[in-house]
SERO-4910 file (N, C-alpha, C, O; in steps of 0.05 Angstrom, whole numbers):
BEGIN
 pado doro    nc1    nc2    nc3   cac1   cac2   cac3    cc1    cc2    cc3    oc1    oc2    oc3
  Unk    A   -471   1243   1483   -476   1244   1454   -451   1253   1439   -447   1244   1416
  Unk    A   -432   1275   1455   -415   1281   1429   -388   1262   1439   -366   1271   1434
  Unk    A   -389   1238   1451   -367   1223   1452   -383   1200   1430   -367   1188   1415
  Unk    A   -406   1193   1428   -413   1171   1415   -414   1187   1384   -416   1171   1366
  Unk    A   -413   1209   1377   -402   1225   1353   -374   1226   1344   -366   1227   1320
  Unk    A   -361   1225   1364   -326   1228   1356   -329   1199   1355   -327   1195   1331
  Unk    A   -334   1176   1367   -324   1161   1354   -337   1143   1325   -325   1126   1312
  Unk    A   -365   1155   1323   -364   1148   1300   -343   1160   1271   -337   1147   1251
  Unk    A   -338   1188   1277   -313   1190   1263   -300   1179   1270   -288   1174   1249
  Unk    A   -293   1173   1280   -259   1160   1283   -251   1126   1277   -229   1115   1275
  Unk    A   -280   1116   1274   -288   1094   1254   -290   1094   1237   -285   1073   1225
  Unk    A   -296   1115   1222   -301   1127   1196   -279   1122   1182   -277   1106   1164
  Unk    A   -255   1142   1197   -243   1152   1186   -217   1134   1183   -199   1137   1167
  Unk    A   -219   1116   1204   -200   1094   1198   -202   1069   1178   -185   1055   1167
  Unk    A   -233   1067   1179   -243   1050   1156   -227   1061   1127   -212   1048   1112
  Unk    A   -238   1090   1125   -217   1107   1101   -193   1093   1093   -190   1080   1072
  Unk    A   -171   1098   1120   -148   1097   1114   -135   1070   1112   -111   1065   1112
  Unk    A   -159   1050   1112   -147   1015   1110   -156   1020   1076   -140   1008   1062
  Unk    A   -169   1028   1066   -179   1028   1036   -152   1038   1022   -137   1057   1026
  Unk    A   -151   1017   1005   -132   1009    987   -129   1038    968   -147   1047    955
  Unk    A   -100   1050    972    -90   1073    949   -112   1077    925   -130   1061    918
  Unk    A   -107   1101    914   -118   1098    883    -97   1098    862    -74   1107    859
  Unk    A   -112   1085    848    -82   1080    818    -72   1110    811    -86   1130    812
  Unk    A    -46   1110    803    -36   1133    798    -31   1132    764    -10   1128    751
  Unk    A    -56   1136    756    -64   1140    730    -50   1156    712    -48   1180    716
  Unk    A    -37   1144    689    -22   1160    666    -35   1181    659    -59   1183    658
  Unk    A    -17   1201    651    -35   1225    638    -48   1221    616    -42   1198    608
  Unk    A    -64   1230    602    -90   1223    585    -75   1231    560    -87   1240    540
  Unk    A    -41   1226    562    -32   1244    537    -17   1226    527     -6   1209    540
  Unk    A    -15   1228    490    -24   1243    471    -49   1235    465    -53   1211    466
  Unk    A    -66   1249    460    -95   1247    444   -103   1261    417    -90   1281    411
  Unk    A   -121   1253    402   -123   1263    378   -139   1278    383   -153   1271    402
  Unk    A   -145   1310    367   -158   1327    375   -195   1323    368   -204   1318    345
  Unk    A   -209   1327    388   -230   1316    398   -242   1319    361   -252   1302    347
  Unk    A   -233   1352    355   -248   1359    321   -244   1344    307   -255   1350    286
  Unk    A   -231   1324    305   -212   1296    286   -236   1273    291   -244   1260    271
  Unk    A   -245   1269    310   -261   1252    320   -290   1254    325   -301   1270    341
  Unk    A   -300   1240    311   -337   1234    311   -353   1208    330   -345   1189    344
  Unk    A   -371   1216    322   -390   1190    336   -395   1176    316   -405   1189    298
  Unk    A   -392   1151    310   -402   1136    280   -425   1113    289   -420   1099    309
  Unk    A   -442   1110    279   -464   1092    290   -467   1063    278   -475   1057    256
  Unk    A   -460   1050    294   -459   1019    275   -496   1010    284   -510    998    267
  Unk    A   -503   1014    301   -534   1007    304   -545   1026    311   -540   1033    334
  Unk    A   -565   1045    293   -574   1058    310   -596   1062    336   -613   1046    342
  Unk    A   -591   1084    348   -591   1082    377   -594   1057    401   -610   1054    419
  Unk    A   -571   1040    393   -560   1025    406   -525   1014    410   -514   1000    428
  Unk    A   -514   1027    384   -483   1022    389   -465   1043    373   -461   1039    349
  Unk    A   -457   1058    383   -441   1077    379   -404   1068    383   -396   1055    402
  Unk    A   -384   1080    359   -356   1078    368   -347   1104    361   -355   1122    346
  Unk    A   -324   1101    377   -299   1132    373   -280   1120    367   -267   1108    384
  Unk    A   -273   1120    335   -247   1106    335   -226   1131    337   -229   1155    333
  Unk    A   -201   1115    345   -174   1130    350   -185   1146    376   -172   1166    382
  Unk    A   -207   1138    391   -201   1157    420   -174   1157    435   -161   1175    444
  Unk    A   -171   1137    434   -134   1141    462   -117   1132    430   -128   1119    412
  Unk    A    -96   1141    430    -78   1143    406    -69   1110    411    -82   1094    425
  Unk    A    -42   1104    396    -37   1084    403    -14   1079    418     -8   1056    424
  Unk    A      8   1106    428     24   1099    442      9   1103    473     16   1089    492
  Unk    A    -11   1122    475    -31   1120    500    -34   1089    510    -31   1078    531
  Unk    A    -42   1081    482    -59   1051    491    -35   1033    508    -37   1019    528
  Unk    A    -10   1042    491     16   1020    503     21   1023    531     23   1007    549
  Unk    A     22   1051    529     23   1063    562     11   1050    588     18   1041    610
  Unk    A    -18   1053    566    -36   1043    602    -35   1018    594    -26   1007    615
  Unk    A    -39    995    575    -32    964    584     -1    961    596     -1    941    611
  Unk    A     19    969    596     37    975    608     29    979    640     37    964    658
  Unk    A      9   1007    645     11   1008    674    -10    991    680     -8    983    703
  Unk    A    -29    982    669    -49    968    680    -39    940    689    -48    934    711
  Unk    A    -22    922    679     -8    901    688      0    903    716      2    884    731
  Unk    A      4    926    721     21    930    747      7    926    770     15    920    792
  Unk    A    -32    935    755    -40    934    779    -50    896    795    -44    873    787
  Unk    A    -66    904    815    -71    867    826   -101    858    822   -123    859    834
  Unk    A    -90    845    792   -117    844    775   -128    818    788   -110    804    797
  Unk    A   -157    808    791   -168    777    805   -177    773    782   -185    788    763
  Unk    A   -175    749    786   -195    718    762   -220    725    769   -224    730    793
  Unk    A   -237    726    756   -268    725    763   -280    694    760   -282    682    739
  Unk    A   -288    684    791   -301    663    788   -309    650    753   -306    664    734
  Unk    A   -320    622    752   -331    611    725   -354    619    725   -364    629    705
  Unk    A   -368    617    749   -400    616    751   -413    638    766   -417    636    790
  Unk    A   -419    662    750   -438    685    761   -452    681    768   -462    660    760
  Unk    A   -470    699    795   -496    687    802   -512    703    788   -504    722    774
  Unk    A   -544    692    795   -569    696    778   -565    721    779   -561    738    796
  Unk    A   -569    719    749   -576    746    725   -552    765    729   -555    790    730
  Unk    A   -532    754    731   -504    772    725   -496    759    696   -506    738    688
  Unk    A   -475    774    681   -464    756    661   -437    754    671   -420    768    683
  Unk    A   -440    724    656   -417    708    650   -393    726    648   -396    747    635
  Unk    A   -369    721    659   -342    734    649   -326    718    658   -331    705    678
  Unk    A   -306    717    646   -287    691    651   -257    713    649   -242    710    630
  Unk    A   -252    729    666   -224    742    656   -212    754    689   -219    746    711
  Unk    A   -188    779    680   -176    782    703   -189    802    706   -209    801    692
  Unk    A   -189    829    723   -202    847    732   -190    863    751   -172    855    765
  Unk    A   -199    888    754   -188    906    765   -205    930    767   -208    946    748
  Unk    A   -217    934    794   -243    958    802   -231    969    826   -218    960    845
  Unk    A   -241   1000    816   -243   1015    835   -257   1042    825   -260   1051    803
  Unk    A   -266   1052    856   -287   1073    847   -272   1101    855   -266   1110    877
  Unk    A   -267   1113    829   -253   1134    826   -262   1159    817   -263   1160    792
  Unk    A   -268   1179    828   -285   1199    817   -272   1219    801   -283   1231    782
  Unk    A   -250   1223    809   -226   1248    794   -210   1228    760   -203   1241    739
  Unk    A   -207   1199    763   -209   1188    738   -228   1197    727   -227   1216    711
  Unk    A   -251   1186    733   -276   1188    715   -273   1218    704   -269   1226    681
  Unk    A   -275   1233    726   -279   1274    709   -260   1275    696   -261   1292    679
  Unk    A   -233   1258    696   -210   1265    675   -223   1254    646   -226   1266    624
  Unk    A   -228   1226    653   -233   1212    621   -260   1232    611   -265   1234    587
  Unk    A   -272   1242    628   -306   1259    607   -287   1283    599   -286   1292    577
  Unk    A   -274   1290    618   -276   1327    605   -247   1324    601   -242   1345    590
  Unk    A   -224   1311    603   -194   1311    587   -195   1300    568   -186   1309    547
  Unk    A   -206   1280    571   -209   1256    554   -217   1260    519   -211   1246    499
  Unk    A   -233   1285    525   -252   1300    506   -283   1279    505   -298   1288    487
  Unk    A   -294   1258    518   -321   1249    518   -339   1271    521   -357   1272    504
  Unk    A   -339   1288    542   -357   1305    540   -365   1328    519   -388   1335    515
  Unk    A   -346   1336    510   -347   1343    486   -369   1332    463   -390   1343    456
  Unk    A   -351   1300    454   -360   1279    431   -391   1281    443   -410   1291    431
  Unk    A   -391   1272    463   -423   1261    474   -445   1286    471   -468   1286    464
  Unk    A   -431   1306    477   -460   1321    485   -456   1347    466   -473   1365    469
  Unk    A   -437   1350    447   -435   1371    430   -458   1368    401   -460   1346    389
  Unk    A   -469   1384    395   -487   1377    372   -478   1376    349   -455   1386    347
  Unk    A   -486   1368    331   -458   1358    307   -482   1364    275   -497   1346    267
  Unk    A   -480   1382    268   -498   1392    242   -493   1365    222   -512   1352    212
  Unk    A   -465   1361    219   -462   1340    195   -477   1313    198   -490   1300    181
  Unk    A   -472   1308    226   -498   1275    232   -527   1295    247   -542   1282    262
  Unk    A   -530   1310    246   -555   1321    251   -565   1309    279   -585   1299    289
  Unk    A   -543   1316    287   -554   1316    320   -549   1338    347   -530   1340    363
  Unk    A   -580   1356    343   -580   1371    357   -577   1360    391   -571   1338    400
  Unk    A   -585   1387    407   -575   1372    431   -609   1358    444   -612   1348    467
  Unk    A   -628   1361    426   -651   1343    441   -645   1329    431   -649   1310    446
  Unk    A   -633   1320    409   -635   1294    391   -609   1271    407   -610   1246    407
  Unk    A   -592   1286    416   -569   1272    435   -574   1262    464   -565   1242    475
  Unk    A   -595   1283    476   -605   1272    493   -620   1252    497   -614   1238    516
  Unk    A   -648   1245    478   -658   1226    469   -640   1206    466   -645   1186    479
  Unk    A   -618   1205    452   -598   1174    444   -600   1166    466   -608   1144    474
  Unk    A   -587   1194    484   -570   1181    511   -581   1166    539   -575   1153    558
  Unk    A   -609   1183    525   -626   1174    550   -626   1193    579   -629   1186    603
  Unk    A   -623   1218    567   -628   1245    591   -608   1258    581   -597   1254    559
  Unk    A   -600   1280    604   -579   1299    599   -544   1290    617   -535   1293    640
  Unk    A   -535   1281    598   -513   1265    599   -487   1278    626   -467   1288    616
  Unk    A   -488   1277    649   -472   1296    661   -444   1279    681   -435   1283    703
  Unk    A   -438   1259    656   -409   1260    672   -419   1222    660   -437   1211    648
  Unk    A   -381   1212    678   -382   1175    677   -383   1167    698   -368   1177    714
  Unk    A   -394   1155    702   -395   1135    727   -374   1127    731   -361   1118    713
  Unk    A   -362   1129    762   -340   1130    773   -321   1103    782   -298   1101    789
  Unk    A   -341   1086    779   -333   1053    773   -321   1049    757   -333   1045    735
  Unk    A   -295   1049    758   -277   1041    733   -266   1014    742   -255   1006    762
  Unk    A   -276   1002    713   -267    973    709   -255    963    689   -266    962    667
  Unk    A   -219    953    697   -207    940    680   -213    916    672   -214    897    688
  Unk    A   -219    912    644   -214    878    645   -198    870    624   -197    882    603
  Unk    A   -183    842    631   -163    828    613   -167    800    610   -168    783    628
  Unk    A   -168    796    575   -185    772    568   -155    763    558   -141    779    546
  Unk    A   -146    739    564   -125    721    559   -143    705    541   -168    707    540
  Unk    A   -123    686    523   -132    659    507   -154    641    524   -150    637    548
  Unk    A   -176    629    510   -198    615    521   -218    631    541   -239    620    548
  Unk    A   -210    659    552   -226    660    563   -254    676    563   -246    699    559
  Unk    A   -278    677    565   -302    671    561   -319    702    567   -310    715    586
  Unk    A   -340    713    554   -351    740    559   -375    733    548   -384    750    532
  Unk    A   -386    714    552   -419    712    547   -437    730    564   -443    724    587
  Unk    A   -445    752    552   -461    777    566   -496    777    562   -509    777    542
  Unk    A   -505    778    588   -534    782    587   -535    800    604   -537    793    627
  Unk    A   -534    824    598   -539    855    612   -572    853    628   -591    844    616
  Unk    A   -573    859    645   -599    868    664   -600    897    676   -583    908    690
  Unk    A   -614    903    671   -619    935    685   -614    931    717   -625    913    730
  Unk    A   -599    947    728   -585    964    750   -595    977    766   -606    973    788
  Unk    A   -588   1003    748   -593   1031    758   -598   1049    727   -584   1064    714
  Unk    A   -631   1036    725   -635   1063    698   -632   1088    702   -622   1102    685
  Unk    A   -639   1095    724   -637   1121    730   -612   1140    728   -610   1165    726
  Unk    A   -600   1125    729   -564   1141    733   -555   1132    706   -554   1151    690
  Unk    A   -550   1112    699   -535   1096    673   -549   1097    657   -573   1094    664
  Unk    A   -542   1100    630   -557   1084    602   -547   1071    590   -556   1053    575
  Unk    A   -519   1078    593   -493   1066    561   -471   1063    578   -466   1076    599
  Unk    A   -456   1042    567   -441   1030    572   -419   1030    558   -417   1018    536
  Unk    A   -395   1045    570   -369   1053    553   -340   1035    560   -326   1034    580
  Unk    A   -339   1025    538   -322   1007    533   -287   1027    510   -287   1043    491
  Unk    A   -266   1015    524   -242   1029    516   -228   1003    514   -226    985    531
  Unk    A   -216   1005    485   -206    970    478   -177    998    477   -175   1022    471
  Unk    A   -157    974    486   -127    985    486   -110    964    475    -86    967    480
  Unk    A   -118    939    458   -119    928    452   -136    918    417   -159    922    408
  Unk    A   -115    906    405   -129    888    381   -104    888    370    -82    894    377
  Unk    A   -118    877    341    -97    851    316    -72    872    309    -53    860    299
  Unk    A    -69    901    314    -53    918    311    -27    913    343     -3    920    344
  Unk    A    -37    905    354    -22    894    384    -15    863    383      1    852    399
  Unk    A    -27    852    365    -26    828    371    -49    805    384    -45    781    388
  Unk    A    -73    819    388    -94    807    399   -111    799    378   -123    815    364
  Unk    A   -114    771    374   -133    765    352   -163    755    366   -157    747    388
  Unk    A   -189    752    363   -211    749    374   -226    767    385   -234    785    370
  Unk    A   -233    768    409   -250    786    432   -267    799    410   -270    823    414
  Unk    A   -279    788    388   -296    814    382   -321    821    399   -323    804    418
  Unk    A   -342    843    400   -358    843    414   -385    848    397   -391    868    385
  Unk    A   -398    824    399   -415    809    380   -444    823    388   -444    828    412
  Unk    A   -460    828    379   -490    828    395   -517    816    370   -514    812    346
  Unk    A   -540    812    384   -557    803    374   -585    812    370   -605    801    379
  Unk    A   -580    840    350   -613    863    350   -634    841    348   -654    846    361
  Unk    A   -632    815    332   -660    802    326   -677    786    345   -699    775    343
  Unk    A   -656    790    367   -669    780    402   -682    798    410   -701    794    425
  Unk    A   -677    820    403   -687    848    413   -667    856    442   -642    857    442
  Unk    A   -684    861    466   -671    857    481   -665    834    505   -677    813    510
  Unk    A   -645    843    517   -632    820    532   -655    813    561   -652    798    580
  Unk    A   -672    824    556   -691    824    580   -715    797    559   -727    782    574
  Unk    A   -718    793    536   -735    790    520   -720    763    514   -735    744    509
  Unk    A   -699    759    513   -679    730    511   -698    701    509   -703    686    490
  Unk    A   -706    701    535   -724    673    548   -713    648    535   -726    629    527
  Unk    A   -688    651    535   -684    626    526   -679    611    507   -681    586    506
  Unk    A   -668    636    479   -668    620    454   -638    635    455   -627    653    468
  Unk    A   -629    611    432   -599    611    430   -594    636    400   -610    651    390
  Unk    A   -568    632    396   -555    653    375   -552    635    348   -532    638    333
  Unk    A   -568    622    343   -564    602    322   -567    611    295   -548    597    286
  Unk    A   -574    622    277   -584    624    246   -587    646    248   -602    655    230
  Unk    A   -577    668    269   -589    696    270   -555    719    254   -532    710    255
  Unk    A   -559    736    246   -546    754    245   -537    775    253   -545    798    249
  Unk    A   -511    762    270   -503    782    292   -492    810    283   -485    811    259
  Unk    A   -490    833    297   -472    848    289   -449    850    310   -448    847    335
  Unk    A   -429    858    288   -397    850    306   -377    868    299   -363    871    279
  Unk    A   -378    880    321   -359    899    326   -324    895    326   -318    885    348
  Unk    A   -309    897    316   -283    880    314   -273    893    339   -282    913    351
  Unk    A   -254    880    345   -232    897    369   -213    914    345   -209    909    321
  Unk    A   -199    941    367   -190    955    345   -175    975    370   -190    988    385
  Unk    A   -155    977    373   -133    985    400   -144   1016    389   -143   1026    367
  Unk    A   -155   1026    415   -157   1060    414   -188   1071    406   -196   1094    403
  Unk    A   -204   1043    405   -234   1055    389   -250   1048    419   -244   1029    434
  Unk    A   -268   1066    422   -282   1066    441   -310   1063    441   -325   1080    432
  Unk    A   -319   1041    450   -350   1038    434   -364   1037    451   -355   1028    473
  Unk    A   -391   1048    450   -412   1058    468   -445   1036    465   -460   1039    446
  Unk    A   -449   1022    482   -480   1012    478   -490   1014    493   -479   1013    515
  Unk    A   -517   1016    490   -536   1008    502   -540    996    520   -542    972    517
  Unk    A   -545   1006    549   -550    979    574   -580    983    580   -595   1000    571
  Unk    A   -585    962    600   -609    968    624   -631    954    611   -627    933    600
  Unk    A   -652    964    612   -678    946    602   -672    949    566   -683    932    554
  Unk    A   -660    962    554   -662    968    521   -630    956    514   -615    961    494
  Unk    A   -625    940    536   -596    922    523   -599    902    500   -620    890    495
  Unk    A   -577    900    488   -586    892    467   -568    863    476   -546    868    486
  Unk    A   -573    842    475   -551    805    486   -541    810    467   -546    812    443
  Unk    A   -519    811    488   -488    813    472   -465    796    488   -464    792    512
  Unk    A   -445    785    467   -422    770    479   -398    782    463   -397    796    442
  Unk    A   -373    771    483   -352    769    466   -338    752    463   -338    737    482
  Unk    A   -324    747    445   -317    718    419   -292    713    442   -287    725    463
  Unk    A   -283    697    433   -260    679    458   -235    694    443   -231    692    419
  Unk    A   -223    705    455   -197    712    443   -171    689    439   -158    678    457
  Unk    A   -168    685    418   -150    671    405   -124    674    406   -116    652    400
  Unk    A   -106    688    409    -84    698    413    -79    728    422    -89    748    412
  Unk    A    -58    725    447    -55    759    458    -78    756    479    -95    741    487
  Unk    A    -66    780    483    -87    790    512   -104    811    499    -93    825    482
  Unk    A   -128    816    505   -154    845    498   -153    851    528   -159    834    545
  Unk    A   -144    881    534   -155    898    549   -171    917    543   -171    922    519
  Unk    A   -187    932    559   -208    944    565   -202    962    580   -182    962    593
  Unk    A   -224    987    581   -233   1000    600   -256   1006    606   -267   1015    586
  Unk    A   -275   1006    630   -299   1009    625   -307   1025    640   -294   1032    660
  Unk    A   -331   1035    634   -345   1056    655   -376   1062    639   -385   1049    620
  Unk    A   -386   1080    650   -418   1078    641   -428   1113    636   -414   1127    651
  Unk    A   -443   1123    623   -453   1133    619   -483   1152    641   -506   1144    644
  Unk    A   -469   1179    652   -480   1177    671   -511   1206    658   -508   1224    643
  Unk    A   -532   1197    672   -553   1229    660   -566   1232    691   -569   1215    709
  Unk    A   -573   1259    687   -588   1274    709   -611   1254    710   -622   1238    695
  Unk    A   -613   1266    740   -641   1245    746   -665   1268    737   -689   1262    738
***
């Protein structure tokens, strides 16, 4: 028994050491001081932004280092009930990123601090968030939308239990040179579970512009709201993504 134990460590542990480095992530510096910065609600309790979260020589920084890393094309054709994405990419599951961007970052702060002026105590924050908000999900995902390429989104629930919201970090827009990628959604579908099949025709979307340094927060899982993003027209839109994590 304790030889068929050593070597399951020792499988283990070599599996470990074939797993690909972790990015050696820029410091989270300069940032604007968290008290400078609010939660502003473009829908309520469904889309939340932080503008000026990463400043804008931050933003230059990490599209700078993010290039470096070995971003893949994502296939044309997702399978059933994934969405559509047509861009380059770049994942890995990083847990000491993630605790930097909540608690250096100042998110944890923005997210879970109660704020008298928008009248949101901390039941009332919790309710938004969908539990008691304790950290990001450790899946961090780069993405980079070049000219033509495609972000038609139909969100499906996951993992309600862990996730609610979905945090999006544009390092990128028309201040960089990126014109398009806005990120469009459609309240009068309701949600993206509720879709069945009708298009975006005569409806009025709301549309979030791209905007290098604003960090916008929605809605996922069964209370997603179908959402896409517009084809970017000139320049590259990067991203950062990660999710919104609450106690079970």
């Amino acid at each position: 028994m304790p030889i068929k134990s050593k070597a399951k460590v020792t499988r283990s542990v070599a599996k470990k050491n074939n797993e690909s480095p972790l990015p050696k992530w820029p410091p989270l510096k300069p940032l604007v001081p968290t008290s400078d910065l609010m939660l502003e609600t473009i829908l309520q309790d469904q889309i939340v932004v932080i503008r000026n979260f990463f400043t804008s020589s931050l933003c230059r920084h990490y599209v700078s280092f993010l290039s470096s890393l070995p971003l893949i094309t994502t296939p044309g054709q997702p399978k059933k009930g994934d969405a559509l994405r047509v861009n380059d990419r770049f994942e890995v599951n990083d847990p000491s990123f993630a605790e930097s961007l909540w608690k250096n970052g100042g998110l944890q702060e923005l997210v879970t601090r109660p704020n008298e002026d928008q009248e949101l105590s901390r039941q009332a924050l919790s309710q938004l968030w969908g539990g008691e908000v304790c950290g990001l999900n450790p899946r961090i995902r780069i993405y980079r939308y070049s000219k033509d390429d495609e972000s038609n989104l139909l969100s499906l629930p996951t993992s309600p239990a862990r996730t609610t919201w979905t945090l999006l970090i544009y390092l990128t827009g028309p201040s960089t040179g990126c014109i398009g990628g806005e990120t469009v959604f459609y309240p009068e579908f309701g949600t993206a579970e509720s879709l069945s099949g009708k298009d975006n025709n005569g409806v009025n979307p709301v549309v979030v512009n791209l905007e290098a340094g604003m960090a916008l927060l929605h809605k996922h899982g069964r209370e997603c709201l179908l959402h896409e993003g517009r084809e970017v027209r000139k320049g590259e839109k990067w991203l950062i993504r990660s999710d919104l994590c609450v106690k079970r």
